[in-house]
N, C-alpha and C positions, 0 to 999 in steps of 0.2 A: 408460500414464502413468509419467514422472517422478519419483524422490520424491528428495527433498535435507534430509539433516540443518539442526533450524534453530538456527544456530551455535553454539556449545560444547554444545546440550543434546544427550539423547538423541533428541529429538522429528524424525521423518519426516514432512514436509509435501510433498503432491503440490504441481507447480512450477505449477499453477494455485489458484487461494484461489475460493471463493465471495462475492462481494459482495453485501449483503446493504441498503444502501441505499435501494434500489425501494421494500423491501420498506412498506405502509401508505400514503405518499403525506400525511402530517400537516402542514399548515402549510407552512411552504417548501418542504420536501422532497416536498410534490406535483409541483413542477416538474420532478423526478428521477423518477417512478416509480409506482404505484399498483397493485402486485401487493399482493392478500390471499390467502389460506391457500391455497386452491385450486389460483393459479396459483404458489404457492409451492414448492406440493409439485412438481409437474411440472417446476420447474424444478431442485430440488432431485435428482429423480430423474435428470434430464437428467445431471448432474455427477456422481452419486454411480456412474452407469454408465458414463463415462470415465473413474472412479477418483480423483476428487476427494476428500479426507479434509479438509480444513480451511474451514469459514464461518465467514465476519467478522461481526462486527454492532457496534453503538454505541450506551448507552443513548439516545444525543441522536436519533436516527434517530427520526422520526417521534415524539419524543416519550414514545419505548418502546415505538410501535408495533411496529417493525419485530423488535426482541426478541421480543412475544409473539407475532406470526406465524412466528416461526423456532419458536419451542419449542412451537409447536400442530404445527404442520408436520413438527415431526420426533419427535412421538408416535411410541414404541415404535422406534426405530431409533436414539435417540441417540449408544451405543456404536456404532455406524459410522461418527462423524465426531470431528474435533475441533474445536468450539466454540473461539473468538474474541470476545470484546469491547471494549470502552472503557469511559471516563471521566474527567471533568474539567469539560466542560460544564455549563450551566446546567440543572437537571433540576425547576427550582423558581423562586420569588420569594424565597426566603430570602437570609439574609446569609449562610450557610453550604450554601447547595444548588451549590454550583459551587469547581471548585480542586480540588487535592489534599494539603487537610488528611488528617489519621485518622479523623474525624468524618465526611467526605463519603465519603471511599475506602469506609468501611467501610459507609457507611449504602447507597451506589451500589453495591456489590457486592450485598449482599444485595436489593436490589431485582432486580436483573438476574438473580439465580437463582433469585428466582421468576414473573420474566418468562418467564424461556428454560426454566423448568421442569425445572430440572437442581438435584443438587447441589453442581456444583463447575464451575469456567470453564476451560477449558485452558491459554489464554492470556488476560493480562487486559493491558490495554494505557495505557499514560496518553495521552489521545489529544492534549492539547498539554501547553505546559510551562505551570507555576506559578510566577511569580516572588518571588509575595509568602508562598509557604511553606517552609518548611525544608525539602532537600530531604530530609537525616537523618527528619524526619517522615515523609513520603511513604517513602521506603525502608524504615523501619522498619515501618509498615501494612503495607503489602507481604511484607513475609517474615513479618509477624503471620499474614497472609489464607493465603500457602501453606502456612506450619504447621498451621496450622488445617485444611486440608485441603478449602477454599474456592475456591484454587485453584493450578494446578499449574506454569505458570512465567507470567512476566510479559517485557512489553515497552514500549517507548512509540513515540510517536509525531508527525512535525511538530516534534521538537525540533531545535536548532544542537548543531554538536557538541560546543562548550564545553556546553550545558546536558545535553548525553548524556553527555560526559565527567565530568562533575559528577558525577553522580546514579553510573557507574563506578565511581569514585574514594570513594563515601561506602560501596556496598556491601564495595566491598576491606577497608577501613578498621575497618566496623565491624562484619565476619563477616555480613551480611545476603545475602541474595538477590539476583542480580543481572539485571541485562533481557537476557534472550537476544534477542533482535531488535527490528529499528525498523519503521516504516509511515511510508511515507516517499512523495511524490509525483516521479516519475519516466519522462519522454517524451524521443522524438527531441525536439519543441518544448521541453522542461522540462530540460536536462540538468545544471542545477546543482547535484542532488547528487552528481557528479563532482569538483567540487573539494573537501569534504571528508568528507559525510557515508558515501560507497560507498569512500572509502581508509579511514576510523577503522573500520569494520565488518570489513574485512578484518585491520586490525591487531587489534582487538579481539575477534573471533572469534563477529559478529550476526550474524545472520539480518536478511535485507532481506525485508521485503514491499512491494509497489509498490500505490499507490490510484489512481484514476482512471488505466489507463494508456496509453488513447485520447484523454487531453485532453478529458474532458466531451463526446465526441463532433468532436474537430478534427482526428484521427488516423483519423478512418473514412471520408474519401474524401465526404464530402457537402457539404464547406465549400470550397469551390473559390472562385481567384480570379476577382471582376470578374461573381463572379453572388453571385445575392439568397439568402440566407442562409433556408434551411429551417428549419420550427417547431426546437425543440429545447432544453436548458439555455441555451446560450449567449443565446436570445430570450428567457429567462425571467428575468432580470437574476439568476443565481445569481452569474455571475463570478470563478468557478474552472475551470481554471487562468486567469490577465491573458494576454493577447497583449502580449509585449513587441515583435515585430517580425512586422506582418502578412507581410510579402514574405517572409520567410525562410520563414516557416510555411509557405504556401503554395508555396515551393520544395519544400519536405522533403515536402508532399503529393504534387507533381508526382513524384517520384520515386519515392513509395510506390506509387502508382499504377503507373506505368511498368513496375517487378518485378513488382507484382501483375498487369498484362495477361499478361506472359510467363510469370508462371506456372500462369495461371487460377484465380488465389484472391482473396479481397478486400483493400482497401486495410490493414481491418483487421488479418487475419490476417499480415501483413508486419509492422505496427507492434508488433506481441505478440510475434512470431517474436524480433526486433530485439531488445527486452527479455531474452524468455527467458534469452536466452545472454549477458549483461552482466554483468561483473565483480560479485560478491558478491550478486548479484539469488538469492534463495533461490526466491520463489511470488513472480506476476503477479494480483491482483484481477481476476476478471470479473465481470461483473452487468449486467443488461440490462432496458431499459423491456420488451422483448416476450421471447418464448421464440423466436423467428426471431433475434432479435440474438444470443441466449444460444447456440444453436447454432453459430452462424456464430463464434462467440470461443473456442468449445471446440476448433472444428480447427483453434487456431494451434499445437496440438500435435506437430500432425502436418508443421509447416512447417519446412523446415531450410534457410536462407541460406547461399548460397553464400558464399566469401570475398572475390567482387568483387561481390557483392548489397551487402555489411553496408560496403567500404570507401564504396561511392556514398553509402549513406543516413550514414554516419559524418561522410566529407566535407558533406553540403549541411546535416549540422544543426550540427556541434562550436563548440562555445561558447569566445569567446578565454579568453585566460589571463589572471587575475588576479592582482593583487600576493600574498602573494610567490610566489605559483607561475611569473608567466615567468623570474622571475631565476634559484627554482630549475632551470628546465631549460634554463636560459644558462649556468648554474655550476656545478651540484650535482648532474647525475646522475648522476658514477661513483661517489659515496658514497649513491643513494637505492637505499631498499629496495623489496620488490614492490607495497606500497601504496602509495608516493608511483606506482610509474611506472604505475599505475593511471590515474590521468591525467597525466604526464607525454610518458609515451611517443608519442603519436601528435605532438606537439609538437617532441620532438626530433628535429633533422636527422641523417641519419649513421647 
């Protein structure tokens, strides 16, 4: 296994995350998953024996199910990982059970630590933005919770970069804590955060983690063009990730597929491979309805793309250039730096 510092901290994260989603099956997120303790562990075991050191979880997951089956699950081992969560979601009916107030931060942390049966969260994540709060608020909770010793670095997630910039820009300002990485959703079919969210991380010195990064299952070779679409998320109207352009998709399958015959792996394992080695990509999300998926996502470790593997699959998915980025790499590339040419580069001629 892999490990990679996750951005300015000192923290080593294996370049695979455990995903922890499946996990309970409560309410919507039956359509995702319905592992209990059990098959918990086993799968837990699975990863911690290829040297996985980081699970994700979200108090919204199942309602908090998914938290108390981690922290039953990982009775008596928990120094061998490091714990992951969220919040911002709705975890209530209340007027104050959702956002990230200091009222909610702090009431949703302490819920989650003694869901996950720990005293402190590794990572604590804001899993979307809050518009209608300060972000000074939120930051300030934040550097409250890891002095306290609640928890140990923080991240967010799902945010635009202006709202990541933001919340940057308050921590500098006002000596608080700042988000060592983002959780960010990121596929050959998904590659928009290329244009700015995978350059500001490089400039800024985050840690990427990538969610879902088979496309809900659109990336694993079973959704094929011009045939009938098997059970799965996409039949359960979750509707993450949209299909903006079925044919393309379905190219960029065609092609996963194609490497994966020649090199006797699965479609998947190419789609993970791809990620792995992407500009600022720190850890890749796995998680899986069965322990057969969950194996099969663990050997994209072992997978190493060639350089005329990664230009096919780069060509049939790369996403055009949007304002102002085609004019910068019409005009501005002998003055851009190595984050701009993060995505510039494959655009420019010459």
């Amino acid at each position: 296994m892999e490990y990679r510092q996750l951005g300015q901290s000192g923290l080593r994260v294996s370049v695979l995350t455990m995903g922890t989603m499946t996990f309970g099956g409560e309410g919507k997120f039956g359509s995702v998953g319905h592992t209990g303790v059990n098959d918990a562990r086993r799968q837990i075991d699975l990863c911690l024996d290829v040297g996985i050191n980081l699970i994700d979880s979200a108090d919204v997951y199942s309602a908090g199910r998914s938290e108390e089956i981690l922290g039953e699950a990982l009775e008596k081992r928990r120094n061998r990982v490091l714990v992951a969560t969220k919040a911002r979601f709705a975890m209530g009916d209340g007027a104050n059970d959702a956002g990230l107030s200091r009222l909610h931060l702090v009431d949703a942390c302490e819920a989650s630590l003694r869901r996950l049966r720990t005293d402190h969260i590794d990572l604590y994540q804001m899993h979307e933005w809050d518009g209608q709060t300060p972000v000074e608020e939120t930051m300030e909770a934040l550097d409250t919770l890891i002095r306290s010793g609640k928890v140990r670095y923080i991240g967010c997630s799902n945010y635009s970069a202006w709202h990541l910039m933001k919340a940057l820009g308050v921590s500098e300002r006002k000596g608080y804590q700042r988000f060592v990485s983002q959780q960010i959703h990121y596929t050959l079919q998904a590659r928009e955060a290329e244009y700015e969210l995978l350059p500001l991380s490089l400039d800024q010195g985050l840690g990427v983690l990538v969610w879902s990064p088979l496309g809900g299952g659109l990336l694993t070779g079973k959704y094929r063009r011009n045939q009938k679409q098997p059970e799965g998320r996409r039949l359960s109207g979750w509707g993450e990730p949209p299909v903006l352009d079925e044919n393309k998709l379905y190219d960029i399958v065609d092609v996963l597929d194609g490497i994966a015959k020649g090199r006797g792996v699965t479609v998947a394992e190419v789609a993970l491979s791809w990620l792995l080695r992407r500009p600022a990509v720190t850890s890749v999300l796995v998680g899986a309805r069965t322990e057969e998926q969950l194996k099969t996502n663990l050997k994209a470790i072992n997978l190493v793309l060639s350089d005329e593997e990664r230009a096919k699959l780069d060509a049939v998915s790369m996403p055009p250039l949007l304002y102002p980025y085609w004019h910068q790499a019409l005009t501005a590339t002998e003055r851009a730096g190595a984050a701009d040419m993060s995505l510039l580069a494959p655009y420019v001629k010459g």
